[in-house]
C-alpha positions in Angstrom: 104.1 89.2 57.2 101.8 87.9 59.7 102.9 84.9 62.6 102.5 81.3 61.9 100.5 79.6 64.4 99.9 76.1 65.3 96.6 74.3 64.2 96.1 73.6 67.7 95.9 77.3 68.8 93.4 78.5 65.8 90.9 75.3 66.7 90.9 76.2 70.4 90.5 79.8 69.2 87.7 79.3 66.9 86.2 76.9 69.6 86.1 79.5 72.5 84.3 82.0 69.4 81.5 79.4 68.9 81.1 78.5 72.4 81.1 82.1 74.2 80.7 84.6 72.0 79.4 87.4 74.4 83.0 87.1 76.5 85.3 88.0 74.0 86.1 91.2 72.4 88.8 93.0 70.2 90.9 93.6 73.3 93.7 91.1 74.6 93.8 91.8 77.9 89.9 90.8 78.9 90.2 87.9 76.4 93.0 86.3 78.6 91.3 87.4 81.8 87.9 85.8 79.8 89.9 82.3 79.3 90.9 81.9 82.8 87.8 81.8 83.7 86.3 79.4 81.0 88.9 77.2 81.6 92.4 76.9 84.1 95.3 76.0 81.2 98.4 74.7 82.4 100.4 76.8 80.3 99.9 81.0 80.2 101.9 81.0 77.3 99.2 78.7 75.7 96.7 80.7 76.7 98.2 84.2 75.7 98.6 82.5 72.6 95.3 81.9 71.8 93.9 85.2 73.3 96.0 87.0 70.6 94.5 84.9 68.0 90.6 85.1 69.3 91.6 88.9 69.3 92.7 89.1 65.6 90.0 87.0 64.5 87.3 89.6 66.5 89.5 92.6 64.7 89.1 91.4 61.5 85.7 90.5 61.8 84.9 94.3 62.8 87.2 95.9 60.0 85.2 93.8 57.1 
């Protein structure tokens, strides 16, 4: 079973998507270095959240 996440996390997500589409990929790592530059969050944990879920949505996108 997959990990509940908070509405909050999926919008930002989805948001960061729609906005800069050309600085994300399928890879965590350059998605969380990606986000600190688009924006300084006060929480990493925050952010590492929604870099796993910009990541999954990428992954799926490529598998369908």
């Amino acid at each position: 079973m997959g990990s509940v996440r908070p509405l909050y996390i999926k919008r930002a997500a989805r948001e960061f998507i729609e906005k800069y589409p050309e600085k994300f990929s399928a890879d965590f790592r350059q998605n969380s270095r990606a986000l600190d530059e688009i924006m300084k969050m006060e929480s990493k944990t925050t952010r590492n959240r929604v870099a796993g879920y910009i990541c999954k949505i990428l992954k799926n996108r490529l598998e369908a």
